[in-house]
C-alpha positions as CSV (number, residue, x, y, z in Angstrom):
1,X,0.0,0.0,0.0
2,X,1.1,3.1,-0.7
3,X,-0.4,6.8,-1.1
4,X,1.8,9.6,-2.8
5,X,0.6,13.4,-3.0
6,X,2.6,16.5,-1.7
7,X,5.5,15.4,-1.8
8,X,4.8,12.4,1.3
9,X,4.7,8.6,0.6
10,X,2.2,7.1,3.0
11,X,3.9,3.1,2.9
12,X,4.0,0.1,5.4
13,X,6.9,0.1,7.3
14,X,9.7,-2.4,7.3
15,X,12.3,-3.8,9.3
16,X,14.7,-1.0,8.4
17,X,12.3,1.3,9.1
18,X,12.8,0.6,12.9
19,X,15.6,2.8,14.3
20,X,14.5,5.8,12.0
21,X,11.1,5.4,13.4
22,X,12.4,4.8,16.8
23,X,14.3,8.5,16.4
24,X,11.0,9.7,15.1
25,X,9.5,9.0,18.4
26,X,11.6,9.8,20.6
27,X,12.1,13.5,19.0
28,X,8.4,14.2,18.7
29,X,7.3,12.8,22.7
30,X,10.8,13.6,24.4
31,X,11.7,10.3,25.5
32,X,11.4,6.7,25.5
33,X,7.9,5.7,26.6
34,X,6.3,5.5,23.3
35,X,9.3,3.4,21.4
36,X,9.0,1.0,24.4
37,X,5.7,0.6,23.3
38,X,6.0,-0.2,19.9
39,X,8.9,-2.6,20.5
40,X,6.5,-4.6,22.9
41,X,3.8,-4.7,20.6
42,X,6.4,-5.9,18.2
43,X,7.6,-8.2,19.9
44,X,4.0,-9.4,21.0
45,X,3.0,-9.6,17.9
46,X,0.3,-7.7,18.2
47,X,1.0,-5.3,15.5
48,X,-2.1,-4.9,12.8
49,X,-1.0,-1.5,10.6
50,X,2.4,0.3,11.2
51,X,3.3,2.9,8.1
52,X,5.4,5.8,7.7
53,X,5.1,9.3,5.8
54,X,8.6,9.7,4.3
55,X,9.3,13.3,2.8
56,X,12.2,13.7,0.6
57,X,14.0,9.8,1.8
58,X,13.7,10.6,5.2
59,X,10.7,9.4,7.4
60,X,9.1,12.3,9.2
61,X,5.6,10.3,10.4
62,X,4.7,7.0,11.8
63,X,1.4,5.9,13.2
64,X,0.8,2.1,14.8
65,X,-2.4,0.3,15.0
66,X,-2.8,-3.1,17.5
67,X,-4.8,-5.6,18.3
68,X,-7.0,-4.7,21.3
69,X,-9.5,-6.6,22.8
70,X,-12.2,-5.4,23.1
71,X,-15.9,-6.8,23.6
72,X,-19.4,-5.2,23.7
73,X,-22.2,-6.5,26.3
74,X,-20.0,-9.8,25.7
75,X,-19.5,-10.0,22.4
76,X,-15.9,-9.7,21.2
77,X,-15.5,-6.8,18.6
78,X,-12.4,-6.7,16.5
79,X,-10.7,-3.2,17.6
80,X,-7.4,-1.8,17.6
81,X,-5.5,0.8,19.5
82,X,-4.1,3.8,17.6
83,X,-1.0,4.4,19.5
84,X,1.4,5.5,19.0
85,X,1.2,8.6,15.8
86,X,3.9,11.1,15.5
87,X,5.2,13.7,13.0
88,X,8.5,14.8,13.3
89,X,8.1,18.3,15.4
90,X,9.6,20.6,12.1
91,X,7.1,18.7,9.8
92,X,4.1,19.0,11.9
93,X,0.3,21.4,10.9
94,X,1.3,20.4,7.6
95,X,-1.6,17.1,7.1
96,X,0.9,14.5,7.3
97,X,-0.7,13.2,10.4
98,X,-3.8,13.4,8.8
99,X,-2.6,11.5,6.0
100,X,-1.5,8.7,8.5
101,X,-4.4,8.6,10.2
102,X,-6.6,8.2,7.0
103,X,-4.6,5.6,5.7
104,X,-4.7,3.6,8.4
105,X,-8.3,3.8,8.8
106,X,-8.3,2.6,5.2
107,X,-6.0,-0.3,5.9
108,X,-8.3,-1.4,9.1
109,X,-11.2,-1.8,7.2
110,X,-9.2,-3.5,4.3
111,X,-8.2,-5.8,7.0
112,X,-11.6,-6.3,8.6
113,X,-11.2,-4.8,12.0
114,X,-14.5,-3.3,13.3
115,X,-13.5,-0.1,15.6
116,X,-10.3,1.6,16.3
117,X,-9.6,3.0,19.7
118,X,-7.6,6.2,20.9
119,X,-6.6,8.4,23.5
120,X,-5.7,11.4,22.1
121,X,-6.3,15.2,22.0
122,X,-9.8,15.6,22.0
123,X,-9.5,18.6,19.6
124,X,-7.9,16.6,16.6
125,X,-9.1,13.2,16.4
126,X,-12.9,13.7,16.4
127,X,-12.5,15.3,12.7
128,X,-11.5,11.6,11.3
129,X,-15.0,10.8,13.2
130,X,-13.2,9.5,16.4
131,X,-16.4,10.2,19.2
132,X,-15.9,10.3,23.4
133,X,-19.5,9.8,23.7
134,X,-18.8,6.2,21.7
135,X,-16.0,5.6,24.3
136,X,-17.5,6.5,27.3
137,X,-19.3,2.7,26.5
138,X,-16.3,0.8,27.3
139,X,-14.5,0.4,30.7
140,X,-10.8,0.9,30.1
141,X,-7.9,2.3,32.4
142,X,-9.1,5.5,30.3
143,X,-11.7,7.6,30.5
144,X,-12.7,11.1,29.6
145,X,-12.8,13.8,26.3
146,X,-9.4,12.2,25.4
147,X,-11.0,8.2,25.1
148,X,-12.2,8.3,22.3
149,X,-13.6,5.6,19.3
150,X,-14.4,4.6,15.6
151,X,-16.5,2.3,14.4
152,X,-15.1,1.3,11.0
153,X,-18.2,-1.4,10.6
154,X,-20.9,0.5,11.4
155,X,-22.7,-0.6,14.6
156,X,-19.7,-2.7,15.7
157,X,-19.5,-1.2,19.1
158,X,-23.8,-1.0,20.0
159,X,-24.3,-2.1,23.2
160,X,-25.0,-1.0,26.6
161,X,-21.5,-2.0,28.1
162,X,-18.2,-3.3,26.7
163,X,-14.6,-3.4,28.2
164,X,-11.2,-2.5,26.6
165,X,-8.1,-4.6,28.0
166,X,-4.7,-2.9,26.9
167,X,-2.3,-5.2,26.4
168,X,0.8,-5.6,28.8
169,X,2.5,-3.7,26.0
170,X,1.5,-0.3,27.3
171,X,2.6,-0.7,30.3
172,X,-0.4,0.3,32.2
């Protein structure tokens, strides 16, 4: 898969995509937390869509999405966790993480996964239809404006109750 326009190829990422999008990370959150997280979900396999924006050979975005179980007045519901997405700080307000965000949408659905989940600034997200009021459904570690979800299959998370269990991945 890949998506071209601007001057930003939207691609999966690869093996020797790792360190560069280890940097990537590390510039855009200040520290380690988030590349732990991606190496655990690596290494759990639990890893559904990981892509990278690259601008000019040099990758300046990254988003991950994960397996997350999830269920919904008991019945399981094929969901991921968008976590984590970053643009490199001097290539951010300029749609790459838009761009990201959209494509792996796109590729969730290809893949047949029924919501994605996110905590995330509650000022950006809801624009790609992400909803708090959706969340507030699921019992999670997380709750609030920033928990928020997508149904990519419509209906996939009605219900009265559901749960999210994070994986040990994130640490929580």
């Amino acid at each position: 898969m890949s998506r071209t326009g601007e001057a930003v190829d939207i691609s999966a990422a690869t093996v020797a995509d790792h360190d560069a999008i280890a940097a990537l990370n590390r510039a855009a959150f200040g520290g380690e937390d988030e590349v732990g997280i991606i190496q655990r979900l690596r290494g759990d396999d639990l890893v559904a869509v990981e892509l990278v924006a690259v601008r000019a050979g040099a990758i300046v975005g990254h988003i991950l999405l994960s397996e997350l179980p999830t269920t919904m007045d008991g019945r399981p519901v094929g969901a991921l966790a968008l976590a984590p997405m970053a643009v490199l700080p001097g290539q951010q307000k300029r749609g790459i993480g838009g761009r990201l965000i959209e494509a792996a949408l796109d590729e969730g659905r290809r893949l047949g996964y029924a919501a994605v989940i996110v905590l995330g600034h509650p000022d950006y997200y809801p624009r790609f239809g992400f909803s708090a009021a959706l969340a507030s459904k699921l019992a999670s570690p997380f709750q609030g404006e920033a928990f928020m979800a997508l149904e990519l299959v419509p209906g996939a998370l009605d219900g009265q109750a559901g749960t999210v269990t994070y994986p040990p991945a994130f640490g929580l």
